[in-house]
C-alpha positions as CSV (number, residue, x, y, z in Angstrom):
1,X,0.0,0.0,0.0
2,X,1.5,3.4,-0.3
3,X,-1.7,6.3,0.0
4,X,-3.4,6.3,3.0
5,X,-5.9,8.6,4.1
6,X,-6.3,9.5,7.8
7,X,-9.5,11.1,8.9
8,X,-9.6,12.2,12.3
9,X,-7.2,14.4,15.3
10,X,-6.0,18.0,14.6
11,X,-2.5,17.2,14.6
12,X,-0.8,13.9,13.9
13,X,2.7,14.5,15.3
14,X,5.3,11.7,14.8
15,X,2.5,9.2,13.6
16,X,3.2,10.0,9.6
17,X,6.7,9.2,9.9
18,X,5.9,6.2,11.3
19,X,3.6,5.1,8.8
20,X,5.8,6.2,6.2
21,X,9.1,3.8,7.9
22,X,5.7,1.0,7.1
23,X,5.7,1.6,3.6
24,X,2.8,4.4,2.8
25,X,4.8,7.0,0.1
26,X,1.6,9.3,0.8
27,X,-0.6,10.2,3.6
28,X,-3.3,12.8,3.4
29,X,-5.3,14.2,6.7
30,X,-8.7,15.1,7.4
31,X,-9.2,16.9,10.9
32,X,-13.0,15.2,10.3
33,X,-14.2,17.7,12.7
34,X,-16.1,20.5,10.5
35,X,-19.8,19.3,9.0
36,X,-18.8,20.3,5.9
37,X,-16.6,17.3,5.4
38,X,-18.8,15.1,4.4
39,X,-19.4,16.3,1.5
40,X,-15.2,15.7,0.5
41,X,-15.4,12.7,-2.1
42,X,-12.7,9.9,-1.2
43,X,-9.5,10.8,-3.3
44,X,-9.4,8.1,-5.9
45,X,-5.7,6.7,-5.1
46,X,-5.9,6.3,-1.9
47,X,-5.2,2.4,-0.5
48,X,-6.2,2.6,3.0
49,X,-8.4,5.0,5.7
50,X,-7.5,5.1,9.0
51,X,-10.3,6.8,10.8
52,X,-9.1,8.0,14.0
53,X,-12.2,8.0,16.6
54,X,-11.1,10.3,19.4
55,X,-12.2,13.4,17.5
56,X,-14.4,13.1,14.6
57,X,-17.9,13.8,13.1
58,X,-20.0,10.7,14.3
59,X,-22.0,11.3,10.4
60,X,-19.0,11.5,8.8
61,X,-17.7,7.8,10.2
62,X,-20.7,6.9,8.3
63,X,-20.7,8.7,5.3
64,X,-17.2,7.7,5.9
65,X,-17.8,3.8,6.0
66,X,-20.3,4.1,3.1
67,X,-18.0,5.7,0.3
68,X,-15.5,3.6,1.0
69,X,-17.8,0.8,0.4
70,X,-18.5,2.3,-2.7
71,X,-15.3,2.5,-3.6
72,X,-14.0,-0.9,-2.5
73,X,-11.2,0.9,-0.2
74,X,-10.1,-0.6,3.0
75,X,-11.1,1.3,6.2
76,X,-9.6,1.0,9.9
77,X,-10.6,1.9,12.6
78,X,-8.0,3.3,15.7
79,X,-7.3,6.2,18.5
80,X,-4.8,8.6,18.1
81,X,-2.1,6.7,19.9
82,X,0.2,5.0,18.1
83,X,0.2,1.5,19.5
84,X,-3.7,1.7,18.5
85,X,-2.8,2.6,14.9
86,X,-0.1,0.0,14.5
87,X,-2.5,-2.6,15.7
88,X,-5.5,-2.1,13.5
89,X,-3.1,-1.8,10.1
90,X,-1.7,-4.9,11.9
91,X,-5.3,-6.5,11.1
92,X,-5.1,-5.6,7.5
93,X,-6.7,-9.4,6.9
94,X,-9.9,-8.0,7.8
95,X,-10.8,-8.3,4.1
96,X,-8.2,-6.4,2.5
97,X,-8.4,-7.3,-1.2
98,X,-5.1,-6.0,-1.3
99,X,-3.0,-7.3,1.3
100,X,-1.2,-9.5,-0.6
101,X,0.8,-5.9,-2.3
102,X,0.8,-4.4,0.7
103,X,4.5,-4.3,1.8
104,X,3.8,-4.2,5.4
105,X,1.8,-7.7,5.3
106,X,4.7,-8.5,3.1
107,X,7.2,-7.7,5.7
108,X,5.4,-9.4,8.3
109,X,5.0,-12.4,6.9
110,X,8.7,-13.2,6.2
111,X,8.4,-12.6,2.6
């Protein structure tokens, strides 16, 4: 995988570099916080969602959930702490379609 979209939390500190040492080249963020957001359309490249449930729009998880149905994208689910991130991209077999590109699966699994 290498775009991931993260939806949720003002500020991310250290948690894109982190994701980016696990193989995503690109990482856009959504503070998911105004109303307005759910109108945003789900960039077409993107890989992954993260949606970080601390702070965010309760409609927009489902809007959320619904367009990345739609779109046959991955979503996770986390808090904004980092062991919480690592572990839900750590279930990536949750029904990802493409975990078998995804270099941190890859990784993982010895290969």
């Amino acid at each position: 995988m290498s775009s991931l979209m993260i939806v949720g939390a003002d500020r991310l500190g250290s948690i894109p570099k982190k994701l980016e040492e696990l193989g995503f080249s690109e990482i856009i963020h959504i503070s998911g916080r105004k109303t307005q957001m759910v109108k945003k359309e789900i960039p077409t490249h993107i890989d992954l969602i993260l949606v970080l449930t601390d702070f965010i729009n309760h409609n927009l998880t489902s809007v959320l959930k619904r367009k990345a149905t739609e779109q046959e994208i991955p979503i996770c689910y986390a808090k904004r702490s980092w062991c919480s991130i690592y572990q839900a991209i750590d279930r990536c077999e949750y029904g990802c379609e493409k975990r078998k590109e995804c270099q941190y699966y890859q990784a993982r699994q010895g290969h």
